[in-house]
N, C-alpha and C positions, 0 to 999 in steps of 0.2 A: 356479286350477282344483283343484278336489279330488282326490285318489291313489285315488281309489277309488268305485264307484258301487255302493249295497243296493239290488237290485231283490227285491220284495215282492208276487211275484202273489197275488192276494185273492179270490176269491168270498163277497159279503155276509157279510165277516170283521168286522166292527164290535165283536163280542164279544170276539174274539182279539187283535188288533191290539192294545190297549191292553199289554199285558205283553211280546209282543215289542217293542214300540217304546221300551217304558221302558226295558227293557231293551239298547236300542243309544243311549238317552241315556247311561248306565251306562257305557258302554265306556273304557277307559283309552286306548284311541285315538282321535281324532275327527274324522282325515282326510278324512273322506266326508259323500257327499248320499244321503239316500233318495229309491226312487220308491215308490211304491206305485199295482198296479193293478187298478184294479177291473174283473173281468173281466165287463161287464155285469150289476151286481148292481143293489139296488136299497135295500138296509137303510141304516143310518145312516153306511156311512163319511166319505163328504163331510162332514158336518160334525161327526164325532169328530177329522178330522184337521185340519181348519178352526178348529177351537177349543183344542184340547189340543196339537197339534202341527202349529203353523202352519212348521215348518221341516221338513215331508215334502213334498214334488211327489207330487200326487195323478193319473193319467193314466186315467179316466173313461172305456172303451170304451164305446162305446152297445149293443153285441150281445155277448153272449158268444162268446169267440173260444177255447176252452179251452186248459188251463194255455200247450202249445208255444206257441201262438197271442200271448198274454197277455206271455208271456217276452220272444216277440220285438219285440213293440213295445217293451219297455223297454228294450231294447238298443239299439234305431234311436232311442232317446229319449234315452241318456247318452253319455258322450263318456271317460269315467274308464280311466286304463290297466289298472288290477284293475276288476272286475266279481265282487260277492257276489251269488248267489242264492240267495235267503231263503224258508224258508216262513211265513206270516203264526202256526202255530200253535206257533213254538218263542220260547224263552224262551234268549238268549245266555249264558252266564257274563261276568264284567265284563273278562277278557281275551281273550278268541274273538278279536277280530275282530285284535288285536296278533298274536296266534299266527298264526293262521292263514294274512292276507297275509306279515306278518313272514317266514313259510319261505319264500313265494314269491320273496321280496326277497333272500332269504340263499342262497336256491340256483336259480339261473337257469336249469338244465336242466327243471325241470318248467313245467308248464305248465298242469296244474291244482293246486291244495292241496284232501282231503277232511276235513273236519272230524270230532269226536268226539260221534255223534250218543249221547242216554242218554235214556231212556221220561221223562217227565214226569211223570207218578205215580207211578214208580220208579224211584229217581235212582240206582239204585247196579245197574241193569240197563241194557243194552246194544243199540241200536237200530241203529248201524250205526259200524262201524272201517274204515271203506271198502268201495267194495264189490267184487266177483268176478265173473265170467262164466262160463259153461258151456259147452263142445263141443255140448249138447243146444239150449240157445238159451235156457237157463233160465238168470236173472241171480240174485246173491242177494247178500246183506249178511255181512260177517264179523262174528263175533261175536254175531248177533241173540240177543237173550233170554236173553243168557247174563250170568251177574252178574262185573259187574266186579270184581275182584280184580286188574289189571294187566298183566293178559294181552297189551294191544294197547297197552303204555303205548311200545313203541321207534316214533319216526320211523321209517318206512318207505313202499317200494313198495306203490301198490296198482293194482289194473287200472283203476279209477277212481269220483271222489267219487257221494254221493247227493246231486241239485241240491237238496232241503230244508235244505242248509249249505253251500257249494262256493264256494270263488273260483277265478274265469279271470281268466289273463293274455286281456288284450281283440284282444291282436292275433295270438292264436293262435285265438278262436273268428273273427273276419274271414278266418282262411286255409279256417279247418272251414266257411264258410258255403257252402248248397247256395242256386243261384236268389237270392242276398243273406239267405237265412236260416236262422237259426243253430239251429234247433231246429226239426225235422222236423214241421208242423205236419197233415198227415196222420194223425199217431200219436196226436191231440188231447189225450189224458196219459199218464200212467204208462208208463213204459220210454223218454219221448222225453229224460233223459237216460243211460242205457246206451247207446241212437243215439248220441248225442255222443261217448260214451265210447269205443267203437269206432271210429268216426272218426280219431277221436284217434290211440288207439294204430296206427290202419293207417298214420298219418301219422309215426307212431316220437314222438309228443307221450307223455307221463307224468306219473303225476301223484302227489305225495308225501302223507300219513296224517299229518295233523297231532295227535298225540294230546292234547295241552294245549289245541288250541280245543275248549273244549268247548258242547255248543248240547242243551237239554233240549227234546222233542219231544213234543206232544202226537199219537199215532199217529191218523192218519185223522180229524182234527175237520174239517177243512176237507172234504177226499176220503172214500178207503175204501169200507166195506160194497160194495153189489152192482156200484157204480160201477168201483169197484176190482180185483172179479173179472173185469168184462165186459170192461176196456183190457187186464188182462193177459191174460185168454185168448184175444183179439185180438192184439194186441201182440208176445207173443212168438216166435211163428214169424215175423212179419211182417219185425223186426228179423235174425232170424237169415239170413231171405233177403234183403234189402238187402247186411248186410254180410258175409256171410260169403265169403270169395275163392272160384273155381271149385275150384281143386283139394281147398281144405279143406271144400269142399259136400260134394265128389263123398265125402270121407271120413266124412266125420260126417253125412249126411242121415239114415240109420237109426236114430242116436241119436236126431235131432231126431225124427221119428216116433214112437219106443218114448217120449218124452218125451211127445207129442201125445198118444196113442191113454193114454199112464196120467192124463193129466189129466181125458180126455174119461171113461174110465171110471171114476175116483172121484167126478166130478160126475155120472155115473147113479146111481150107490149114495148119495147122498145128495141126490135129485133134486127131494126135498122141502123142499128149504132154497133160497132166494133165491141166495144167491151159486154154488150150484154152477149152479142153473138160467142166471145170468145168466153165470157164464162157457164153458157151453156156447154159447150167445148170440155169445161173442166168440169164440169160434172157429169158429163160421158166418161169421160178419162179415169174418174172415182170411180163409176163401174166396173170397170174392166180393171183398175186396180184393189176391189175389193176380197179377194182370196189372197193379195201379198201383206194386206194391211190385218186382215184378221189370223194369219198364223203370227203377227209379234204381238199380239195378245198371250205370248209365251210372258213375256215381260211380267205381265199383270197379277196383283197377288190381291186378293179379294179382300184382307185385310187393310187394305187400302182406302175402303170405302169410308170410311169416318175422316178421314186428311181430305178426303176431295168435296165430300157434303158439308164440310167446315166451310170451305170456300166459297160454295154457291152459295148457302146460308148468310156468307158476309156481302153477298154484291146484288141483292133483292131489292135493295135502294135503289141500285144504280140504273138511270134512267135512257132512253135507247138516245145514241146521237145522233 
């Protein structure tokens, strides 16, 4: 049985696939099975990976199930003690994937590892070193866009990985799993792993900044534009009221507010551009989704509250990008 399972959500990736996959034949480890899922798509993947890469496990949804959705079927599809999740639009370095599990193997306390995300058309630019969380309920990446010079090269703490590179220990997302599933499928993409991450850390789980794996990212080929604005402007209160403990609501709501109402008013001052219109959009959408989001506050054990103000206490440094 293989040490390790690459799950590879996809929407009509046929163009992209080729280069990440060469790229984990490339790997100086080769302990693992890929899956890759087509999340109801419809373009040539079947038979790019039929032909070219007959040692991928292809998992064919007939409906689009979006990304959480996608994620979780390949989780209920492999059996591997690490689990990598991969985006179809990065391009690995030929040691990521040794790094990466490697620390989880070398240090048993964590229980995720985040990888060293770098822009794909600017390789010497910085797309994520882990990522942060906010008291507002605004998540955000260390280091984004900032050009590497080193800055992020020490192993370390971070609040937790971006899933476009991320390996779990498999039997730490089985304790995170809600209803037997591991990735909040309500949320249908973007922020449903900050969900995770949160999770986590209310569980006292951590997770270590591998800087040596490193995974070249093509920003948004897959996702992005309007789609991108509309889940986060949805998304991010949505997530702040699941996981946020009572006591640390009752503290930080009015941040979370003064967060909300500057978001809604920079998307009126630019109301003529698609993405701001569509994530006003998802922040209508969070309304009318907030009575499904406040009954999985079943989840939440107030006892929590010292693992989640550890967190924010550690990222008061961290400067807005």
């Amino acid at each position: 049985m293989p040490t390790i399972d690459i799950i590879i959500p996809s929407y009509n990736g046929a163009a992209l696939l080729p280069t990440c996959l060469d790229a984990l034949r490339a790997q100086t480890r080769q302990d693992f099975t890929v899956t890759v899922v087509e999340d109801g798509g419809s373009d040539a993947t079947p038979t790019l990976l039929a032909t070219r890469y007959p040692e991928v496990r292809l998992i064919h949804l007939a409906q689009n199930q979006g990304l959480a959705g996608a994620v979780n079927v390949g989780l209920a599809a492999t059996v591997a003690p690490f689990v990598i999740l991969l985006n179809n639009d990065t391009e690995a370095a030929p040691d990521w994937l040794a790094a990466l599990v490697g620390a989880l193997e070398r240090y048993p306390n964590y229980a995720f590892a985040a990888s060293k995300l770098l822009l794909f058309d600017r390789r010497d630019h910085i797309h994520s070193a882990g990522d942060f969380y906010r008291v507002d309920g605004e998540p955000g990446s260390r280091g984004v866009w900032q050009h590497d010079h080193g800055q992020y090269d020490a192993l370390s703490e971070v609040f937790g990985p971006c899933a476009g590179a991320a390996a779990y220990r498999r039997a730490a997302l089985v304790t995170l799993a809600e209803d037997s599933k591991v990735f909040d499928e309500d949320l249908v993409m973007y922020c449903e792993d900050v969900d995770l991450n949160l999770r986590a850390r209310r569980r006292g789980m951590r997770t270590l900044f591998v800087p040596t794996a490193v995974v070249y990212h093509r920003l948004s080929a897959t996702g992005g534009g309007t789609l991108a604005s509309y889940y986060c402007g949805r998304n991010f209160a949505l997530v702040w009221l699941k996981n946020m403990p009572t006591p640390l609501a009752r503290r930080y709501w009015p941040r979370l507010l003064a967060t909300q109402l500057r978001f809604s008013l920079d998307s009126l001052r630019h109301i003529r551009e698609p993405a701001a219109r569509a994530r006003l959009r998802g922040q209508m959408a969070a309304l009318g989704a907030l009575p499904r989001f406040w009954r999985k506050r079943k989840w939440l054990r107030d006892a929590d509250v010292s693992a989640l103000a550890g967190v924010f206490e550690g990222q008061r440094t961290e400067n807005r990008e």
